[in-house]
N, C-alpha and C positions, 0 to 999 in steps of 0.2 A: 444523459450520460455523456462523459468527454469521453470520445477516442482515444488509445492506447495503443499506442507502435513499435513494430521493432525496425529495428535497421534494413530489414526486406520489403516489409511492411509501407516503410517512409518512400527506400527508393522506387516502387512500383508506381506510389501516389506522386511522384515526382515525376515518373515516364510517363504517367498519365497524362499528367500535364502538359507537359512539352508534346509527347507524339501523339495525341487523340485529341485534346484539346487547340493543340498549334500556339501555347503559350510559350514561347524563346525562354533558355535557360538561363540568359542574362537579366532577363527580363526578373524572374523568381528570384536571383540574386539579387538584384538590387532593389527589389519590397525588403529580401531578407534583412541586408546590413540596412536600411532606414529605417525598418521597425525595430531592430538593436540598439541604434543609436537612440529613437527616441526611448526607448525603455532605460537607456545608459543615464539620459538627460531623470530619470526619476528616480537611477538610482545616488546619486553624486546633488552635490549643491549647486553644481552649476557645470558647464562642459566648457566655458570660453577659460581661458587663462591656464585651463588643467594641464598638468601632461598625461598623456596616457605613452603608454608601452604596450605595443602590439605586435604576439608571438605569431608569424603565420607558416603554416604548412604551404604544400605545394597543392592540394587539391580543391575543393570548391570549397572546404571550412577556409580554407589560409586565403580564397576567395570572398568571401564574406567578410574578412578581415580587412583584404584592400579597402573594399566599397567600405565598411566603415571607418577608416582612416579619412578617405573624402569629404563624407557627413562630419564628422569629428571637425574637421581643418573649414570646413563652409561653417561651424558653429563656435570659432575664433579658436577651439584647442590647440594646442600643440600636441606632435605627432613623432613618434621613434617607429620605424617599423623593422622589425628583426625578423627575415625568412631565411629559415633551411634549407632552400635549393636558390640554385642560380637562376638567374630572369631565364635562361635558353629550355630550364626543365619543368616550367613551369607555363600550364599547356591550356585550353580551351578557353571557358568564360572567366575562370582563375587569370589567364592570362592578359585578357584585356581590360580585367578591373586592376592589374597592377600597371598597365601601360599607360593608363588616364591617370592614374597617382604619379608616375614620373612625369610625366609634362607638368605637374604642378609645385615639383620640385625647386627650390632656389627662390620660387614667389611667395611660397607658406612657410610657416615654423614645420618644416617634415624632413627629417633624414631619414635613410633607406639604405641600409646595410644586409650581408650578410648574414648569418650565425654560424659559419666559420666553423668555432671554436668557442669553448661555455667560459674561456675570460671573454670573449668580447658581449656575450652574455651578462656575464658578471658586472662588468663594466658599465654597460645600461643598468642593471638592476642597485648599481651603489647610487645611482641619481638620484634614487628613490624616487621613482615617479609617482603621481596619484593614483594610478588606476593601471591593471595589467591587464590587457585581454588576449585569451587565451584562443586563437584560431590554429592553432595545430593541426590538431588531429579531429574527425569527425565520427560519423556513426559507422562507419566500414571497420573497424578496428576488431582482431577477432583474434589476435596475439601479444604478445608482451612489448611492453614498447622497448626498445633500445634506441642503442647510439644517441646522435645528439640529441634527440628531443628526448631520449629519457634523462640528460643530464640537464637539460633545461627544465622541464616539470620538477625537480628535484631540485635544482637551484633556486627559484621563485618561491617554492615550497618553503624553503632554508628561510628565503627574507624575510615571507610573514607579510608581503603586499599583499593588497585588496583586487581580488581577480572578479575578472567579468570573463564567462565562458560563452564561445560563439558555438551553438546548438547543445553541445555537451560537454564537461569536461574534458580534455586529454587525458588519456588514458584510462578512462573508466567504458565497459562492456556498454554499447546502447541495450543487449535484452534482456540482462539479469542484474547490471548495479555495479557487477564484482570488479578489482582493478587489477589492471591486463600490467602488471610490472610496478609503475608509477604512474602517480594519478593527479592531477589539478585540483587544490583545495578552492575552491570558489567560494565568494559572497554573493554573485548572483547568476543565472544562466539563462541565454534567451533563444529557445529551442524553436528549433523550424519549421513550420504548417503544423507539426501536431506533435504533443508529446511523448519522450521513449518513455518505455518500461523500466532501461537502466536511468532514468531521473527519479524512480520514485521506487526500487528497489535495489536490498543491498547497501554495500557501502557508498552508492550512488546517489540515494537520498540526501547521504552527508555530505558530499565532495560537491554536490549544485549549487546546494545555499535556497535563494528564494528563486523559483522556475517562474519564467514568462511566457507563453507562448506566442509567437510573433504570426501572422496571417500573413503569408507570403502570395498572397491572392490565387492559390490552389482553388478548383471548383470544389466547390461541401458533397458532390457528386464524387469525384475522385476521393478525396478523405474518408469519406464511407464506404465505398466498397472496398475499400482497401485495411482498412481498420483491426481485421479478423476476429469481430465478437471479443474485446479484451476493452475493458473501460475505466475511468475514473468518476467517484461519486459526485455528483453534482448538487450542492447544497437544495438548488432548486425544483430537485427530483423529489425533496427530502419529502415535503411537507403532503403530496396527494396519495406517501402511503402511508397515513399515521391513519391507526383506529378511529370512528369519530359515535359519538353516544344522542342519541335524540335526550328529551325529555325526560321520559319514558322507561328510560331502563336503568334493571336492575342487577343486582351481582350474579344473578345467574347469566341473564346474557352479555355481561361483561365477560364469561369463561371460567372454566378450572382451569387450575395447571392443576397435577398428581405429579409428585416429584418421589422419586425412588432413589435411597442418597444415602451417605452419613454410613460410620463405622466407627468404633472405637476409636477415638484421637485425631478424627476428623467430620468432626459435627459441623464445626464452621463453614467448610465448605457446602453442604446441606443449608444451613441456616442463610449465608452469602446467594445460593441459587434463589430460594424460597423469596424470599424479600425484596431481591432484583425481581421477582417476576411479578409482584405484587406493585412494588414503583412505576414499573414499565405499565399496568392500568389493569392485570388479571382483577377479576370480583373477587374469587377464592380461590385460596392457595392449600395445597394438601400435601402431608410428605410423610411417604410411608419407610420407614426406618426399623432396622431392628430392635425386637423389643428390647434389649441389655441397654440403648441409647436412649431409650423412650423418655423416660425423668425430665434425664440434665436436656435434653430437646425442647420438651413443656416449657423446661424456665429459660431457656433461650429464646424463644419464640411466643409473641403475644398473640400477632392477628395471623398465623398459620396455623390451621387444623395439622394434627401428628395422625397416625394410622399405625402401631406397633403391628410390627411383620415379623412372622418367625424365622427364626437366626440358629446360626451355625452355633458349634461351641466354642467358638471364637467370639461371637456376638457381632458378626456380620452375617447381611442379608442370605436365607437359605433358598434353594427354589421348589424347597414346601411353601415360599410365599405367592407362589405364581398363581391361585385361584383369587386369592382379597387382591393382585396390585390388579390383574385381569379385570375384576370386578369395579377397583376403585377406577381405573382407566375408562370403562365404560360411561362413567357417570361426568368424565374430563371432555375436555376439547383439544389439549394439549398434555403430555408426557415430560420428564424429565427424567434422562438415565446415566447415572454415572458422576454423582459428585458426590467423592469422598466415600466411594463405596466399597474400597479394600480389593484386593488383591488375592483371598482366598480360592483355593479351589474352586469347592463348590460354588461361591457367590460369583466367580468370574463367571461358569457356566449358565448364572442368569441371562445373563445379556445376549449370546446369540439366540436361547428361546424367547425370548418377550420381542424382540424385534421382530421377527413373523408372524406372531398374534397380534400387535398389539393394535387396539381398536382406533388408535388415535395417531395424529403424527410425535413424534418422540426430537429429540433435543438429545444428541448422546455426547457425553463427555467425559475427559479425565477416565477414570478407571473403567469403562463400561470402553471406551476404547482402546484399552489396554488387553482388556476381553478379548475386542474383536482380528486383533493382530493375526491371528490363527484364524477366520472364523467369519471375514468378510465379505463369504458366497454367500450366509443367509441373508445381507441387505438385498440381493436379488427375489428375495422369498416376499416381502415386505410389504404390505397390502397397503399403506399408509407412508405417507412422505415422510423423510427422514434427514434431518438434519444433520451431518459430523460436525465436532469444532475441535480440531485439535492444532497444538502448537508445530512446530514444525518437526521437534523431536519426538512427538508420539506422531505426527503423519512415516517421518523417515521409518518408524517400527510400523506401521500399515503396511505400506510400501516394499521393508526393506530393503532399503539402498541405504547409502551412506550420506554424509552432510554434504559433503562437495556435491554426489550427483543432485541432490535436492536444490543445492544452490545454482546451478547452474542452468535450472527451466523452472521456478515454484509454478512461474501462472501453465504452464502448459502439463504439466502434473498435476497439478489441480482440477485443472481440466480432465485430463483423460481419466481421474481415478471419480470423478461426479458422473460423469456422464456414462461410465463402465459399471458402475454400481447404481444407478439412476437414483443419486443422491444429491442434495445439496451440501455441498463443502465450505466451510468455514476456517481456513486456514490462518491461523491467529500467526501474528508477527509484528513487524516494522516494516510494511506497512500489513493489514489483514486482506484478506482475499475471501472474496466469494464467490464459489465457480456453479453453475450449475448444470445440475444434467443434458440441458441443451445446447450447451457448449461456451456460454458465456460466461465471462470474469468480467468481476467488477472489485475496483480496484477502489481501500477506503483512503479517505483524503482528511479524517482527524485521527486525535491520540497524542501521547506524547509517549517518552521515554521511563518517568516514573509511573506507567502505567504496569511497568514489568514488576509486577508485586502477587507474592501470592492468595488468591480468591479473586485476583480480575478475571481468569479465565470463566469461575464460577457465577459472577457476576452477569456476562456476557449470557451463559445459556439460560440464565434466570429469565433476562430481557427476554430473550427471542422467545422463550417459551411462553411468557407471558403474551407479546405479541398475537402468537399465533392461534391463542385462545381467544383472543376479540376478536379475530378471523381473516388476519391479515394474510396471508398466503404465505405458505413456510419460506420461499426463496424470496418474498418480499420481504419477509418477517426478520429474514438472515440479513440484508442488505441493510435495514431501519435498524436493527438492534446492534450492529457492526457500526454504523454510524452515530445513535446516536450516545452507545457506552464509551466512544472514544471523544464524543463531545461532553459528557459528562468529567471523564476523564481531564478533557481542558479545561473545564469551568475549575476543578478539583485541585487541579496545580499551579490558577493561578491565584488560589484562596491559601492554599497546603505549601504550594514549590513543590517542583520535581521529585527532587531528594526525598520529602516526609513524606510524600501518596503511600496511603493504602488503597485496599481495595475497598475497604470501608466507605473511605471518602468519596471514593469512585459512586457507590451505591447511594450517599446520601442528595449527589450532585444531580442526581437521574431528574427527579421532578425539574429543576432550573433547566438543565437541557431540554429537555420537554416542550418546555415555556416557550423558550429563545425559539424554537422555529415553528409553535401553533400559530 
């Protein structure tokens, strides 16, 4: 797994550095801006001939900025450099990587200005240079930007150049994504020793563009202790938790799922879990549904076993059905609770009794945590591991809080609501999260945008539950199934495009993903 950091997080692994290790701060600066610049040289067709435009702060991001101005000018570019403080306010290693750019003034294509004022701003920006790099502001940022450099982010924005971000955006939060006033639309961002939280959450995701991470020759010693159990998927991790089958076996020990689902006007959903769990490698799939839905389920479904359970007078799930699903659970490996299972009284009150009985680990979703919003002391009762997946709008009703508080910590909520309930959490979004009761988050790295359709969520618990029948470990099974529904998801949009995705397509793409990383 990659490391995941916050702005506290970064600067600790950077004091590390310097005072326990005895690595000079100049020293990390100048890996920084040369693994920038060469990452700049990959992103562009060439760096000699170019102009660039480079925004600088006064702190060690508007330091990084010098030193690649240097690199930039040693690889024939040309060079505009625009800082917002005067050479006298402008102080430490910041300071002597702009004192080595002036002595090489008058012999390079380099001027070295001001920002004054957002005409002389403007005035660079009409050159329309090639390439804008954005060294502003860094990961200290923890309020709204003003003054000039909010009128500079805002100006550059107006132009519509091609920005290159030194560690992060300007003006985007390093822990949550969100943007602190105004924000740097970026084409690509080359972050330093290790990546934030706000590059890959939030509207931060969108304002990076393509993330590099540069090895600013930090010890892998300091990077990890400092990390705080928060990660990104690593393709490479993918593949030694996939189920694997000798010769030999058969559907029984391939696993059951028993899926508990489906209500009047929402069979699909049921029918969507059921099918993902069967793509994803379950032997046998079972879904016990009230009997008013029983019929039209039969002709929905070929290779899933049905189970009519008795129903309300509504013809949603009753908890007269709690002796056959008890029964049918017994003879599973895995559970499925909550897709498409209405919102009734009585049937809500399923869900927090089958959670403390139930013999198996369970997959709970969609309405069945709708249940639990009132109701989520009995996950402590819980004799069997248990999955949540909710979106962030059924987490904010678990929780409740409101949307801003949710946005402004997801992975660290995530966290304390897994680990306070000794669950694993499966917090669906842009990007999904999987926190688990020991305190880790793992953060997923596919998906796309037309995955926001409805039955992907239902898709999702299908996989994992299927998963966790061939016996992959529920918090493993969460992390695989998180990866590889949103890998399916990409094969699916770029047969479909974004736009058309269903969650259908999502479901038919499951086998192809599969493939791609056995």
């Amino acid at each position: 797994m990659i490391p995941v950091f916050t702005s506290e997080q970064m600067r600790q692994c950077d004091a590390s550095a310097i005072e326990h290790y005895g690595i000079p701060g100049i020293a990390l600066m100048e890996n920084a801006s040369m693994g920038a610049v060469e990452y700049l040289g990959e992103c562009v067709p060439r760096i000699m001939n170019m102009h660039f435009l480079i925004l600088c702060g006064a702190g060690n991001n508007g330091g990084d900025g010098f030193g690649m101005a240097r690199h930039i000018l040693n690889r024939g570019g040309h060079v505009t450099v625009l800082k917002t403080k005067a050479d006298e306010e402008i102080s430490g290693d910041a300071a002597l990587n702009l004192s080595i750019l002036r002595k090489m003034e008058g012999n390079t294509p380099l001027r070295i200005s001001d920002a004054t004022t957002i005409d002389e701003v403007r005035s660079r920006l009409e050159e329309r240079p090639d390439i804008v790099i954005d060294a502003l502001l860094g990961t200290g940022l923890d309020s709204d930007v003003r003054g000039i450099t909010a009128e500079i982010i805002d100006a550059v924005n107006t132009y519509e150049l091609p920005v290159f971000a030194v560690d992060i955006p300007s003006g985007i939060h390093a822990d949550n994504g969100r943007v602190l006033g105004s924000a740097m639309k970026c084409l690509w961002t080359a972050t330093m020793g290790g990546i934030k939280r706000g590059l890959l959450l939030g509207e931060g995701r969108e304002y990076a563009g393509d993330v590099r991470t540069i090895d600013i020759g930090t010890p892998l010693e300091a990077i990890f202790n400092a990390s705080g159990n928060t990660y990104l998927i690593d393709e490479s991790e993918i593949y030694p938790l996939l189920p694997t089958r000798s010769l030999t076996t058969h559907k029984y020990e391939a696993g059951t799922v028993f899926a508990i689902a489906g209500s009047p006007g929402l069979t699909g959903a049921a029918v969507m879990a059921c099918n993902a769990a069967l793509r994803s490698g379950a032997g046998i799939v079972k879904l016990g549904a009230p009997k008013g839905i029983h019929d039209i389920l039969e002709i929905k479904l070929t290779e899933v076993m049905t189970v009519p359970l008795d129903e309300t007078l509504m013809h949603t799930l009753s908890c007269e059905a709690m002796d056959e699903v008890l029964e049918q659970l017994e003879a599973a490996k895995a559970g499925i609770l909550g897709p498409g299972l209405g919102r009734i009284h009585e049937t809500m009150e399923f869900t927090p009794r089958i959670i403390p009985q139930s013999p198996v680990p369970l997959v709970v979703d969609a309405d069945a945590l709708f249940a639990l919003a009132e109701n989520c002391d009995c996950l402590s009762n819980a004799t069997q591991p248990m999955v949540l997946t909710p979106h962030y709008g059924e987490f904010r009703r678990l929780l409740g809080i409101t949307k801003e508080e949710l946005l402004e910590d997801p992975v660290g909520l995530a966290r304390e609501f897994a680990g306070k309930h000794g669950v694993t959490l499966v917090l669906k979004g842009a990007p999904t999260l999987v926190a688990s009761s020991d305190g880790d988050v793992v953060i997923n790295s596919t998906g796309n945008p037309g995955m926001a359709t409805a039955g992907s969520g239902d898709v999702l618990t299908g996989m994992i539950a299927g998963l966790i029948a061939q016996g992959v470990e529920p918090e493993d099974a969460a992390i695989l199934g998180v990866y590889m529904h949103g890998r399916a998801g990409d094969l699916a949009g770029k047969q479909k495009g974004e736009l058309s995705l269903t969650a259908g397509d999502i479901l038919d793409h499951i086998p192809a993903a599969f493939q791609e990383v056995q």
